[in-house]
C-alpha positions as CSV (number, residue, x, y, z in Angstrom):
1,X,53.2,-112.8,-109.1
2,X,56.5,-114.4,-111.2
3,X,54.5,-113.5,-115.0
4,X,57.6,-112.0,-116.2
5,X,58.8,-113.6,-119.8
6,X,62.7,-113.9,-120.7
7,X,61.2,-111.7,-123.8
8,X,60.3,-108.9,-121.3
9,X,63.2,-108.9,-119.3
10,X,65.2,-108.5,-122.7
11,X,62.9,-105.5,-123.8
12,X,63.2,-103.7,-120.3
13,X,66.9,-104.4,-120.2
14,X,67.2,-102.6,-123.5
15,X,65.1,-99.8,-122.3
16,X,67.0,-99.1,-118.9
17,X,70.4,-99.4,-120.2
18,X,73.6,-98.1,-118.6
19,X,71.2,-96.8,-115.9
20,X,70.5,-100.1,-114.4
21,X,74.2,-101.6,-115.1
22,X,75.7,-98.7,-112.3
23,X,73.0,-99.3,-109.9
24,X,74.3,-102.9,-109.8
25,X,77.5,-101.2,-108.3
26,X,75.7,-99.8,-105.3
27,X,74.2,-101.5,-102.2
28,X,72.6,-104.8,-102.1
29,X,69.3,-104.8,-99.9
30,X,68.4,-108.5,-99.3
31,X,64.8,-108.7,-99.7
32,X,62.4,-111.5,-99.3
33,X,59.5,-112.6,-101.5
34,X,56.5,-114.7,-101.0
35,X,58.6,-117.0,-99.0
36,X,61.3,-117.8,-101.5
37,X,65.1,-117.5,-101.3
38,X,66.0,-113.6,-100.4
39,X,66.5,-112.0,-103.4
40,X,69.4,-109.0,-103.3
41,X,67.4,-105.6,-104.7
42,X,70.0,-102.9,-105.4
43,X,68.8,-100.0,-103.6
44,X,70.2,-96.1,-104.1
45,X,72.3,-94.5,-101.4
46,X,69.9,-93.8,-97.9
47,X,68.9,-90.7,-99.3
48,X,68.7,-88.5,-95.3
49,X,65.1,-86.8,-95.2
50,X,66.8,-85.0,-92.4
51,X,68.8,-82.6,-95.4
52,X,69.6,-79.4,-93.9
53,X,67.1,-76.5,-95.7
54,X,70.3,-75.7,-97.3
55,X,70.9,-78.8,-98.7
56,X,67.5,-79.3,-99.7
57,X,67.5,-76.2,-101.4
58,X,70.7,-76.8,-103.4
59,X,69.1,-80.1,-104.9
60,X,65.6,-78.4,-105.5
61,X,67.7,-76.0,-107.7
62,X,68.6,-78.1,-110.0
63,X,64.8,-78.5,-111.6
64,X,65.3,-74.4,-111.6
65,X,66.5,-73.7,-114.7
66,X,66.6,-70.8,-117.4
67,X,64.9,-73.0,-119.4
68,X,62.2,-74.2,-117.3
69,X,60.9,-74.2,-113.9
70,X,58.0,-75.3,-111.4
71,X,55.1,-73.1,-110.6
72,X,52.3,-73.0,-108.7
73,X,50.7,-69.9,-107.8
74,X,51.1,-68.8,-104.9
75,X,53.5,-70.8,-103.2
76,X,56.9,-69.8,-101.9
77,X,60.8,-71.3,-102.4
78,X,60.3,-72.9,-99.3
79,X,57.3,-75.0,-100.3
80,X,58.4,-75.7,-103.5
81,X,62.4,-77.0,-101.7
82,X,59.7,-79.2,-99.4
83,X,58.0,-80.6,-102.0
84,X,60.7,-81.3,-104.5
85,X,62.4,-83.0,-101.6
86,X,59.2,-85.0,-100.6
87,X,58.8,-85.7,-104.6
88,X,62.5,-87.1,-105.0
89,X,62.2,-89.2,-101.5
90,X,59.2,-91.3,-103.5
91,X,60.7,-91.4,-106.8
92,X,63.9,-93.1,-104.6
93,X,61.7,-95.7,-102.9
94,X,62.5,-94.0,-99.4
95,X,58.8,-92.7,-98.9
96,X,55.3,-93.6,-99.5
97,X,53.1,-90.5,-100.9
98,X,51.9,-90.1,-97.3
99,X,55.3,-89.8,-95.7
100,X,56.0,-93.7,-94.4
101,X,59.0,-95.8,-94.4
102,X,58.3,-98.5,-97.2
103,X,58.2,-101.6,-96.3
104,X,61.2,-102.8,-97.9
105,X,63.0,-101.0,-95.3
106,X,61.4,-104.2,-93.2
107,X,63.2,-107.9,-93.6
108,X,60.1,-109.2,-92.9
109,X,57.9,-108.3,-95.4
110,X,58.4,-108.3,-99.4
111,X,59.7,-105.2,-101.6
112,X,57.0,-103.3,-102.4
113,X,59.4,-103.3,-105.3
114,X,59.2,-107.3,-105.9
115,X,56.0,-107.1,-105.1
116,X,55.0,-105.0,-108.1
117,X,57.0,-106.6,-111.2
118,X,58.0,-109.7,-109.3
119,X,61.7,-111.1,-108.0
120,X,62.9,-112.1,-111.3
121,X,63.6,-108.4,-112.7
122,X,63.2,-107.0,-108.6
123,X,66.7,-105.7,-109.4
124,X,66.3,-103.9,-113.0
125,X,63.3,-102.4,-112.0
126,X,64.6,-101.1,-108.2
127,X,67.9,-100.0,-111.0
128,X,65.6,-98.2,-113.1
129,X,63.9,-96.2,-110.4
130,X,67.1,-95.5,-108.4
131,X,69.1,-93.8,-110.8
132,X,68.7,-92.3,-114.6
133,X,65.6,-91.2,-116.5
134,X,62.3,-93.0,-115.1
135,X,63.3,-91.3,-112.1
136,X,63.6,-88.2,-112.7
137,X,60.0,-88.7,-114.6
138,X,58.6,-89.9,-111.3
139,X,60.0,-87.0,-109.5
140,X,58.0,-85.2,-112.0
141,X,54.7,-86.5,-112.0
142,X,55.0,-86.4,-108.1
143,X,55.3,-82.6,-108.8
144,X,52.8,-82.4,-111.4
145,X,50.2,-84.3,-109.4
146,X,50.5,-82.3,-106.1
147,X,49.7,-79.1,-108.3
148,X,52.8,-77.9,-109.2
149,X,53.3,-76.9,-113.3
150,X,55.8,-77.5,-115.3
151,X,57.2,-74.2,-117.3
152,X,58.9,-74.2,-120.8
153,X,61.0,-70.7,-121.1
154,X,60.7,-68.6,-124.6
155,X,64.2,-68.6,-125.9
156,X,64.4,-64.8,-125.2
157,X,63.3,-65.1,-121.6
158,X,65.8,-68.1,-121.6
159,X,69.0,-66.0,-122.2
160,X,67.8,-62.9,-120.0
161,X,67.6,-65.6,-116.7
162,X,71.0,-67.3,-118.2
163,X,73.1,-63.9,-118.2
164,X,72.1,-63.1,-114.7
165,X,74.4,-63.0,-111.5
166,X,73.9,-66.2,-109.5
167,X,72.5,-64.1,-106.7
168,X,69.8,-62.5,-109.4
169,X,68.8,-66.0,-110.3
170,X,68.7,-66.9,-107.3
171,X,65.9,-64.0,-106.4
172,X,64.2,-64.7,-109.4
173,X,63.3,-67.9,-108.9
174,X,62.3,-67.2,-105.5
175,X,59.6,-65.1,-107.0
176,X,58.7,-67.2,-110.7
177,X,57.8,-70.5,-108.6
178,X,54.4,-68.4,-107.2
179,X,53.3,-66.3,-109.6
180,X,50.4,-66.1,-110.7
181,X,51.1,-65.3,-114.4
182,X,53.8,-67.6,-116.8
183,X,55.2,-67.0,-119.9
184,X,55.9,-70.3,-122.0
185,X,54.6,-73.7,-122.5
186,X,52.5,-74.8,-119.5
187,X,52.4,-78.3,-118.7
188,X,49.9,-79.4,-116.1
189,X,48.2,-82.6,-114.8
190,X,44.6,-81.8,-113.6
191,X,42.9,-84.7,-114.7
192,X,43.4,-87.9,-113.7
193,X,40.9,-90.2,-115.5
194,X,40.6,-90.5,-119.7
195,X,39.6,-87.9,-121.5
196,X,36.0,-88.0,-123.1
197,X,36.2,-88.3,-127.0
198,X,33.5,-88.5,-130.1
199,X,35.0,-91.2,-131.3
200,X,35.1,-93.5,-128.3
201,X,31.8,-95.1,-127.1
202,X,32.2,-97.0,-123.6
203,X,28.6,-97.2,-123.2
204,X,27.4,-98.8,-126.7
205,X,25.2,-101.6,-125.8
206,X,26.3,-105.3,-126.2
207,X,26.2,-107.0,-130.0
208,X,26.8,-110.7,-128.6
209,X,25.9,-112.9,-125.9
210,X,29.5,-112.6,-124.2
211,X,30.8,-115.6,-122.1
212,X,31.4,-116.2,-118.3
213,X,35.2,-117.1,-117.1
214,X,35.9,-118.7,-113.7
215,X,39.5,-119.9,-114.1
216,X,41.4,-121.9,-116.4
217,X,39.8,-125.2,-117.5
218,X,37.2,-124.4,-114.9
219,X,33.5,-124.8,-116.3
220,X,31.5,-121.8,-115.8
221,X,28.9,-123.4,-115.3
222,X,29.9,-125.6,-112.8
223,X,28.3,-125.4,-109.0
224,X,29.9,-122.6,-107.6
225,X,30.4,-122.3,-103.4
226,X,32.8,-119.9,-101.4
227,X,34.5,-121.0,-97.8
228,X,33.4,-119.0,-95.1
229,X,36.9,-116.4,-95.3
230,X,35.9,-115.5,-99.1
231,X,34.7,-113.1,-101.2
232,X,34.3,-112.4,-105.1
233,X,35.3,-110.0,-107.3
234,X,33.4,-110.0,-111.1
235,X,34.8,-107.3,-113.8
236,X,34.2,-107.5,-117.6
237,X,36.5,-106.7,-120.8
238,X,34.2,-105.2,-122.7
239,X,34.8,-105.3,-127.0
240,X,32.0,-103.6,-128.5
241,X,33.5,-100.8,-130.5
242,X,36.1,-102.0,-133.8
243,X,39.4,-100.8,-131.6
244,X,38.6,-102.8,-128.4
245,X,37.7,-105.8,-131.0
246,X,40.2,-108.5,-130.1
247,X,42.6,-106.3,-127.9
248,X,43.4,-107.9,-124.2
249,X,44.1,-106.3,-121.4
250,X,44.9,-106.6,-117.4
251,X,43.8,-105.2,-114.4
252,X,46.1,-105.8,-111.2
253,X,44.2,-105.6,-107.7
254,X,46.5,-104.9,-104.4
255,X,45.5,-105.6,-101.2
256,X,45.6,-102.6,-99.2
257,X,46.0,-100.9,-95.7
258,X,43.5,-98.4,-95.3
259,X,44.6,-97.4,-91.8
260,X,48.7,-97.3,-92.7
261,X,47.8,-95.9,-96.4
262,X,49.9,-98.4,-97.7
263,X,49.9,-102.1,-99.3
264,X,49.5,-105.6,-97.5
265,X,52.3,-107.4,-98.2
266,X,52.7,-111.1,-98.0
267,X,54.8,-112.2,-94.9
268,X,58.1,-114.2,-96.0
269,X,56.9,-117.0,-94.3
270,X,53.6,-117.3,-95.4
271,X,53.9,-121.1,-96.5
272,X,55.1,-122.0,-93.5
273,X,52.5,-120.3,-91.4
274,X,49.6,-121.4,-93.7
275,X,48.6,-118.0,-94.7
276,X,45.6,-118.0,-97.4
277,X,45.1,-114.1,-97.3
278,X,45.1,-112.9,-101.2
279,X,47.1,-110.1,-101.5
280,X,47.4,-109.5,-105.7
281,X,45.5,-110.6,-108.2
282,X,46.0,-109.5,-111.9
283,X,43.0,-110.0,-114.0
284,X,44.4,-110.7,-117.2
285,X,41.9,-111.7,-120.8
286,X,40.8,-115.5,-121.2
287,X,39.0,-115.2,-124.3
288,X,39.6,-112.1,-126.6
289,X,37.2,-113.2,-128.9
290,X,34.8,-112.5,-126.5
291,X,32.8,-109.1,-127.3
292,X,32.2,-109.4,-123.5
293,X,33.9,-111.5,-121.1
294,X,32.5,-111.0,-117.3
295,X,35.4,-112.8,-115.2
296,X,34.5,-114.0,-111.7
297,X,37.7,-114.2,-108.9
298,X,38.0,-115.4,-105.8
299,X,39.3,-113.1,-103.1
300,X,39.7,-112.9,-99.0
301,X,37.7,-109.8,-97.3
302,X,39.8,-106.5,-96.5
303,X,40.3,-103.8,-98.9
304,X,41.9,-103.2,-102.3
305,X,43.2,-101.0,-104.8
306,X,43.3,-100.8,-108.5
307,X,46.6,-100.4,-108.5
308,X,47.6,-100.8,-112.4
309,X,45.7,-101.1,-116.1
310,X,47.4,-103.0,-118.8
311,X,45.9,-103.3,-122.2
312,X,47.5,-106.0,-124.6
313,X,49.3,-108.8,-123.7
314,X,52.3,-107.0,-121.4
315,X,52.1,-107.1,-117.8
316,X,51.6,-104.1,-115.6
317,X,54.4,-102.1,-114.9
318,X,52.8,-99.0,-113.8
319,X,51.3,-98.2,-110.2
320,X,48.4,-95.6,-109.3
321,X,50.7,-95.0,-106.4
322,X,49.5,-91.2,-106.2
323,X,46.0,-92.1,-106.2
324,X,44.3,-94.8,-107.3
325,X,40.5,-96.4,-106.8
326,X,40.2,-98.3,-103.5
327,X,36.9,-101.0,-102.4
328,X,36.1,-103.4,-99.3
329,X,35.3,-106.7,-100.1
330,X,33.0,-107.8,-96.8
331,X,33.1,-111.6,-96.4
332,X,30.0,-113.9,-98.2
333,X,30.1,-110.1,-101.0
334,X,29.8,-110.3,-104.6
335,X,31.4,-107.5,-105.7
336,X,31.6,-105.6,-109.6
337,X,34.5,-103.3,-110.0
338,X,33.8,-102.2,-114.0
339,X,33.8,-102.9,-117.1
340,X,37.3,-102.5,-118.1
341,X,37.8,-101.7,-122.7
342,X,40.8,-102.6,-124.0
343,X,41.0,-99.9,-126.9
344,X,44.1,-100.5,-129.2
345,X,45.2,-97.6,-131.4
346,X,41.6,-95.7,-131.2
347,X,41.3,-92.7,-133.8
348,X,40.4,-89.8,-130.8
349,X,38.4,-87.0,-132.8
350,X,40.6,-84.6,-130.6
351,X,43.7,-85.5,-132.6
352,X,46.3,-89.0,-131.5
353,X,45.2,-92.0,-130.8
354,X,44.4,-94.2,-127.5
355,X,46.0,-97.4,-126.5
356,X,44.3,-98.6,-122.8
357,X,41.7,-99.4,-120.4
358,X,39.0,-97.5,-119.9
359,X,36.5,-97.6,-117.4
360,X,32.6,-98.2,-117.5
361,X,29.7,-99.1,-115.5
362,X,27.7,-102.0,-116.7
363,X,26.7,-103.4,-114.2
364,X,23.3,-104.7,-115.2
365,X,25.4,-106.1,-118.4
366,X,27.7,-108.5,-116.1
367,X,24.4,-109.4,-114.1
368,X,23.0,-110.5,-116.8
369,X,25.7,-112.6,-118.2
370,X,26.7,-113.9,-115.4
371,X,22.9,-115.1,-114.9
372,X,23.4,-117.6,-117.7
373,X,25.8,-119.7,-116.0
374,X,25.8,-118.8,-112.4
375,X,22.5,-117.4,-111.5
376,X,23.2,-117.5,-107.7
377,X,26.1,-115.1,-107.9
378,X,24.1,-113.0,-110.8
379,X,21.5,-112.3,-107.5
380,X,23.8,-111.7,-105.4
381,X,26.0,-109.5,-107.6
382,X,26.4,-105.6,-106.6
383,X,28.5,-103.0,-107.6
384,X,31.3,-102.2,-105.1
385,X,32.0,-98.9,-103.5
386,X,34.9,-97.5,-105.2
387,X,36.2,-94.5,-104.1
388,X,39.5,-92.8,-105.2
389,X,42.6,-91.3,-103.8
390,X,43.8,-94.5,-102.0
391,X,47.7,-93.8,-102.1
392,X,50.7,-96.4,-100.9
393,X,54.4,-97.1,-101.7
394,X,55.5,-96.7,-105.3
395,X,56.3,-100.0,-106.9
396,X,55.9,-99.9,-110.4
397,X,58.6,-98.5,-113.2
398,X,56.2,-95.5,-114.3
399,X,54.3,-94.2,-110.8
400,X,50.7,-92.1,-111.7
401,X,47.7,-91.9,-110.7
402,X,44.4,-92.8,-112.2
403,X,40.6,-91.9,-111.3
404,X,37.2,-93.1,-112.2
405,X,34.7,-90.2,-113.4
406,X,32.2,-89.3,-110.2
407,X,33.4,-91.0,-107.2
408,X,33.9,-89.5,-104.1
409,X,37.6,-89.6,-103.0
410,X,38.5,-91.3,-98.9
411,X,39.8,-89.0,-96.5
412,X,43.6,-88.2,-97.6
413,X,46.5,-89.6,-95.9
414,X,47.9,-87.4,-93.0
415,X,51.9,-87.2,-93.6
416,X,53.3,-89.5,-91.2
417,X,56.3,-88.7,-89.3
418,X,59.6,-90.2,-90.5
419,X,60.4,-93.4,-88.9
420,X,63.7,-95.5,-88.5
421,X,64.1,-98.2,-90.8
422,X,64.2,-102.0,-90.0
423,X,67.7,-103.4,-90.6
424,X,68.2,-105.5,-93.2
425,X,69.3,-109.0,-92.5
């Protein structure tokens, strides 16, 4: 997964900053990737999940201000302290959202953080999440997306908390995390899929014959037979409407581990041990003139995730870590994941615009398409059972989580017991 450009590494460099320049200061992790040379990852400080209440407590604090606060109804200064602390151990790298070691605490097996942006910019990107902004903004949405709201003080409210006694502040807060009523700007994340909008129309019916793409210089209509270990994966980028016209996008596909809740990474001696297990693909547009381009990919069984959406020509460098759609591939299976429409600057009759990929179900569209050049795989095409909530360790700059509309969500990820980390070679 090396598809980073000298042009992006210049562009994220200039975005990260002084942030990434100190974290180059701290500790080195050595970690492998794919089987190359061991690329050094600078990793934050061990942060200890073992923090005394106290500690924990003093470091929840600092989101507790006069000017703002967490809230969620209900809850108490210990759960908030618990979840803040879960919230910040993610955001470092030092815990999946269902309470593992990541795997790039193992020598063995890739960064989850290489593994997302690839080893060329492994080190800016571990930079940007261990220290400085992005951080804090992950520590955030971790907060948002377990429930918790953000609160934005009236000025006059604001000078009231910032004249009391430290042990007055300290006993309003304890109270202002669960009530029930705010005063202020709410923010709050309760939905996790695009917004429906007059002005878009995912499901406007096709106004060309769309095209069939099987790999590069590979004609689509050539014979077409899978090996006994494979399966296939068909989306679509669907360009109907004026502000998908043209527009590109990507859609990158982890392999998963349903049972740990957490990715497949390759082994670091996977060339040397043969291994032909896929475990990333990213879908990227072949032919943007296309008004609909069904794409056809070759994948081993197991399970996946959708783990990030990219619409021009960038490469992902976000991650559905918090909750993101999840499918089985069974060997000999066909299997259609969406239509996927790259809008680019979309007027929204709500007000703003819209600049991504959103999700539709044609199947019967990429059947017939397909049909044309591949009638084999056209019969045997069937839409996959996606489901959503399928969480792992956070390896993308910006971690989310994304949802499709209606589908049932798997079983949620029991917190797992901390665990001591592998050493590091």
């Amino acid at each position: 997964m090396r598809y980073w450009s000298y042009r992006t590494a210049l562009m994220f460099a200039s975005v990260v900053g002084a942030p990434v320049v100190q974290a180059q200061t701290q500790a080195m992790l050595p970690v492998t990737y794919g089987g190359e040379k061991t690329t050094p990852v600078p990793q934050s400080p061990a942060v200890d999940p073992h923090d005394s209440p106290e500690e924990i407590a003093k470091d929840a604090a600092r989101d507790l201000k006069d000017n703002r606060f967490y809230n969620k109804p209900g809850a108490t200064r210990a759960q908030y302290d618990a979840d803040w602390q879960r919230c910040r151990l993610i955001a470092r790298g030092s815990r999946t959202p269902a309470g593992s070691v990541p795997m790039f605490y193992n020598p063995q097996l890739m960064s989850p953080v290489a593994a997302g942006v690839g080893g060329a910019l492994g080190g800016l990107i571990a930079g940007a999440i261990a220290e400085g902004q992005q951080r804090r903004a992950n520590r955030q949405s971790c907060l948002l997306i377990n429930g918790w709201r953000l609160v934005e003080v009236p000025s006059a409210e604001s000078a009231r908390v910032a004249a009391m006694s430290d042990a007055e502040r300290d006993g309003y807060f304890n109270t202002i995390v669960g009530a029930a009523e705010v005063s202020g700007k709410v923010t709050a994340r309760t939905r996790f899929s695009p917004v429906q909008d007059a002005n878009l129309h995912p499901e406007a019916p096709l106004t060309g014959p769309g095209s069939v793409f099987l790999g590069k210089k590979v004609d689509a209509a050539a014979p077409f037979a899978l090996a006994p270990n494979e399966a296939v994966v068909v989306l679509a980028f669907r360009r109907v409407e004026p502000s998908a016209t043209g527009r590109s996008g990507g859609v990158q596909i982890l392999r998963y581990d349903a049972a740990q809740h957490d990715l497949h990474y390759r082994p670091h001696d996977w060339k040397k041990t043969g291994d032909k297990t896929s475990y990333s693909l990213l879908a990227t547009s072949a032919d943007r003139k296309s008004v609909y381009e069904v794409q056809v990919h070759r994948l081993t069984p197991g399970d996946y995730v959708l783990d990030s959406l990219t619409v021009g020509p960038g490469v992902p460098t976000s991650t559905h870590c918090f909750g993101a759609p999840t499918f089985h591939l069974a060997p000999g299976e066909v299997a259609y994941i969406g239509d996927f429409i790259p809008y680019m600057g979309a007027e929204m009759a709500a007000g703003g615009k819209l600049s991504g990929l959103v999700h539709a179900n044609h199947v019967e569209d990429a059947r017939t398409v397909l049909a044309r050049s591949q009638p084999a795989l056209a019969t045997a095409l069937k839409a996959a059972d996606l489901r959503n909530g399928a969480t792992y360790a956070c390896s993308g700059i910006v971690m989310s989580r994304w949802e499709i509309e209606g589908l049932e969500a798997i079983a949620p990820a029991t917190e797992a017991p901390a665990a001591a980390a592998a050493p590091a070679s």
